[in-house]
C-alpha angles and dihedrals in degrees: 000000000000118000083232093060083062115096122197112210135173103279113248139176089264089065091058093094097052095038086053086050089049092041085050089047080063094044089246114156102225118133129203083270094053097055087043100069086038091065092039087065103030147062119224164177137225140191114228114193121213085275097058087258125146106254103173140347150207137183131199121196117189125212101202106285098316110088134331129222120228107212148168098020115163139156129216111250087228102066100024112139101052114094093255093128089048086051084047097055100043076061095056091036079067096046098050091050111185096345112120102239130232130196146156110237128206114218088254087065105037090092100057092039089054095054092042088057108272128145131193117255102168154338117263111206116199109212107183130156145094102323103230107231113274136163118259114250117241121260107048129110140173114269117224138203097288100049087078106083080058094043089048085053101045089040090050089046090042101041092040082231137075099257086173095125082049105050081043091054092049096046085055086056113031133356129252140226134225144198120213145207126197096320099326131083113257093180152353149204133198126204122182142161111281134150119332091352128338137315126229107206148132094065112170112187134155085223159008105268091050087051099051091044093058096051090047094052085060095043100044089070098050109061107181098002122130110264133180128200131180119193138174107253089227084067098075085220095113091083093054100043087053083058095057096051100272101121119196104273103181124266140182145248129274120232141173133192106217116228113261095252099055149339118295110241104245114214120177105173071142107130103177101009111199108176084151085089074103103031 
């Protein structure tokens, strides 16, 4: 296959089945579902070989005009080395405008993300597995409807960018958990089906102990059901979530491109940080 037989074209819903063939190619867990509220959010781009297949693939998923998060790129093994991901990520570039940019790399793709601009911020740990039985801490409570508008706020001011499409997207899918403080909501934390069982993430908290409360109030109620977390390594939480059943399995680094015209204001209050919500 020739680099110049392959097409990219505007990602659309027709390309998910391809795109969940390519993602199972990498082991990676997302079903139909999963790409589907990726590209909702999302904008895209995807490789077409001379037969119509996905080839490759790239999401873009814009927070307001703050900063914009690249996910879910993947090549095909099969035509690696040619600059297709390159190709891939000017694409993206397009898409994301003037929006500094924010990923989590595998070790395959530092290399590339490190000559088109990007610097490490951070290290992402997966935690997945059968959750053991535990009791649920005190002071969480399920959030309604109406405890948005307050997540949207305390995940903006948390996260340093307006996740709102995304914290909608979540509440359509899963439920979420708070913490409160005389009256007003001091953390959260989503959960939602994904992959072979649900995901907990994102989880905004100002420590350790709320943190761990929140995962545990999801947890609590699954015994034996399939979870994934995915936390920041600066957060200390890896050793307890092993404990409770969620082994190491693997991760990825975190990475941002500052705009041209200054460095991006990087603001982890994160605690568990599961932007793998999208990939």
């Amino acid at each position: 296959m020739q680099q110049g037989e392959i097409a990219i074209q505007d990602f659309g819903p027709d390309h998910i089945e391809g795109a969940v063939a390519l993602s199972r190619q990498e082991n990676w867990p997302h079903r139909p579902q999963d790409w589907q509220m990726a590209l909702q959010l999302s904008s895209g781009a995807v490789a077409l070989d001379d037969q119509g297949r996905v080839a490759g693939t790239i999401l873009v998923t814009p927070y307001g005009a703050d900063c914009a998060m690249i996910n879910m790129v993947i090549v095909d093994r099969n035509v690696r080395g040619k600059g297709l991901g390159r190709r891939l990520m000017e694409q993206a570039f397009d898409l994301a405008g003037d929006r500094p940019l924010r990923l989590v790399a595998t070790t395959d793709g530092m290399p590339l993300y490190e000559k088109l601009g990007f610097v490490p911020s951070g290290t992402i740990l997966q935690h997945q597995g059968k959750v053991a039985e535990l009791g649920a801490l005190d002071g969480v409570e399920v959030a309604s409807a109406d405890d948005l508008p307050d997540i949207k706020a305390l995940d903006r001011d948390a996260y340093g960018a307006d996740r709102e499409a995304l914290i909608d997207a979540l509440a359509e899918r899963g439920q979420f958990a708070v913490i409160r403080r005389n009256g007003a909501i001091e953390a959260y934390a989503a959960i939602r089906p994904f992959g072979r069982g649900e995901v907990i993430g994102p989880v905004i908290a100002g420590s350790y102990d709320e943190a761990k409360a929140l995962i545990a109030f999801f947890a609590s109620t699954r015994p034996g059901a399939f979870l994934r977390v995915d936390t920041d390594s600066r957060t200390g939480i890896a050793g307890w979530l092993e404990e409770i059943g969620l082994a190491h399995a693997g991760g990825g680094v975190a990475m941002h491109r500052p705009p041209k015209n200054g460095a991006e204001q990087i603001r982890p209050k994160v605690y568990a940080l599961a932007n793998q919500a999208l990939g």
